[in-house]
Steps between C-alpha positions, in 0.01 A plus 500: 500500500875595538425569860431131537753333282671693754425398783527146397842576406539612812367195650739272342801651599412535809377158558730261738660213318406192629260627762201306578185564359215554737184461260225802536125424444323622236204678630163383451374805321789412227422168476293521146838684347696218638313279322504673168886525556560134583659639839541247817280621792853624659749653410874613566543812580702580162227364341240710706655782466510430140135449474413809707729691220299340229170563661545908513545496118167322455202621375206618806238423282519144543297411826789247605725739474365724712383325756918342541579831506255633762608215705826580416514868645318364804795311625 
């Protein structure tokens, strides 16, 4: 878990002020976890990258879960 605070630490900081945000689709594999989340179907990156964070430290044993991350690995 500390690697991922981490690198969401690292994330912020190194995140451009006022850039633009170019919004990332959620794939359709993760959209079930999405749902249970109350996430948009995109995201911005921060907020990807966030998510991707959050989805290591979940449980495999939920079939959502690991089909996102399957389809996460794949990309």
């Amino acid at each position: 878990m500390a690697h991922a605070l981490a690198a969401i630490a690292l994330v912020l900081l190194s995140r451009p002020l006022g850039a633009a945000e170019q919004r990332e689709r959620i794939p359709d594999a993760c959209r079930e976890l999405a749902n249970r989340a109350g996430l948009p179907l995109t995201l911005t990156h921060f907020e990807a990258v966030r998510a991707i964070a959050y989805l290591r430290l979940m449980s495999s044993r939920d079939p959502a879960v690991l089909r996102c991350q399957r389809a996460m690995s794949g990309r």
